[in-house]
C-alpha positions in Angstrom: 4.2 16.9 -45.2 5.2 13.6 -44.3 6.7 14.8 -40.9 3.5 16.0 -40.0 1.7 13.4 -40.9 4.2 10.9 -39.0 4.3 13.5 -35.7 0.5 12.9 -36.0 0.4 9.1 -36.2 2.6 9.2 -33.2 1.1 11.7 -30.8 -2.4 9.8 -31.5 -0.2 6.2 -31.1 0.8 7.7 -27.9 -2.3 9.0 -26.5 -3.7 6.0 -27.2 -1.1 3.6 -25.2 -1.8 6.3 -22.2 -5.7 5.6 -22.2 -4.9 2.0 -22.5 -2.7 2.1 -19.5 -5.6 3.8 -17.3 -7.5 1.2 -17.3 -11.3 0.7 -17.3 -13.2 3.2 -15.1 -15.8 2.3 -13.3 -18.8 4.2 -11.7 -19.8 4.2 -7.9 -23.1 5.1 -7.1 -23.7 6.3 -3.6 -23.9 8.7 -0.1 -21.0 10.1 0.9 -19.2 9.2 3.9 -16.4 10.8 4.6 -14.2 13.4 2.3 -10.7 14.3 2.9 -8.2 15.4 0.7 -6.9 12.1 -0.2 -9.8 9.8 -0.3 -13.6 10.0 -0.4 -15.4 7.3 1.2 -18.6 6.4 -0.4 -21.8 3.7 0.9 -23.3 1.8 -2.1 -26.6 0.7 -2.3 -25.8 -2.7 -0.7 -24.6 -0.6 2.4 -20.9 -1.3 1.2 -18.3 1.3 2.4 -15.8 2.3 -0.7 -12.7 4.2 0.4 -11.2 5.9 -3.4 -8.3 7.8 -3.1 -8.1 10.8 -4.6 -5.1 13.4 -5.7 -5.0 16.9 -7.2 -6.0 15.8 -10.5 -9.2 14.5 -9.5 -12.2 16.2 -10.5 -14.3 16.6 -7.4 -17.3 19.6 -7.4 -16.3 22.2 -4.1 -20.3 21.8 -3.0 -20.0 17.9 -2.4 -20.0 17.1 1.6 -21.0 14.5 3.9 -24.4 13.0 2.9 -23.9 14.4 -0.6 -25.5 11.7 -3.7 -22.4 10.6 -6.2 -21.1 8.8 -8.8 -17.5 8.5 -8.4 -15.8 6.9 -11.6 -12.7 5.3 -10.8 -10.0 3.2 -12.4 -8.9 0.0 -10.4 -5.2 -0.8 -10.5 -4.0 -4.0 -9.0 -1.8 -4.3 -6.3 -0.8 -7.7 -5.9 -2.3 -11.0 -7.2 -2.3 -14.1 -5.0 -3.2 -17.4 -6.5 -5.8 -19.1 -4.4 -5.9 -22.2 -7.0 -6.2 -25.4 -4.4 -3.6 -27.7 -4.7 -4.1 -30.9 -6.0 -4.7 -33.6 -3.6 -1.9 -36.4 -3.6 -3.1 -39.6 -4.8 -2.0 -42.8 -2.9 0.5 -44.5 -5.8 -0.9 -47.7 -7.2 0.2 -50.7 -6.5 0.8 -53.9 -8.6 -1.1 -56.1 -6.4 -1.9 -59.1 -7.8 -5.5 -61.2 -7.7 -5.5 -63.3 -5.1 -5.0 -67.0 -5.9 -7.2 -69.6 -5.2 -6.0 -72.8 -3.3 -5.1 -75.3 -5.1 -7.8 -78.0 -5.2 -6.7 -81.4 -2.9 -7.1 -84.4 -4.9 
């Protein structure tokens, strides 16, 4: 009993880490483009073209062509992260000037 219920803990442990690693999806509304067996290109609403790859595991309906209305729900997955932060602007060093004297009074 308590092999199954650890072979149980660990198959749901695992599924779990595998959803995890997918990522969030996120839906696409739009016309299609273009379709192809590796990518489907879709126009959003603010006339922005969206090229998604696609593989043998993706769900796509055989009746969808050019033109066709869809919601594609895709996971992102970064490829590469640049940082863009500005660099911060070298300040002149400061000086110990001192106050300027005043002339000493003639008598």
């Amino acid at each position: 009993m308590k092999k199954l219920v650890f072979a149980t803990t660990a198959l749901v442990l695992m599924s779990s880490t595998a959803a995890l690693a997918a990522g969030k999806s996120y839906p696409l509304v739009g016309q299609v483009a273009e379709i192809t067996s590796s990518k489907i290109t879709v126009i959003g609403g603010n006339k922005k073209k969206w090229e998604i790859a696609r593989d043998a595991n993706s769900k796509v309906p055989a009746d969808i062509k050019v033109g066709s209305i869809v919601v594609v729900n895709a996971n992102l997955t970064a490829e590469e992260v640049v940082d863009k932060t500005p660099k911060a602007v070298a300040t002149p060093a400061k000086t110990d000037a001192k106050a300027p004297t005043e002339p000493k009074a003639k008598p």
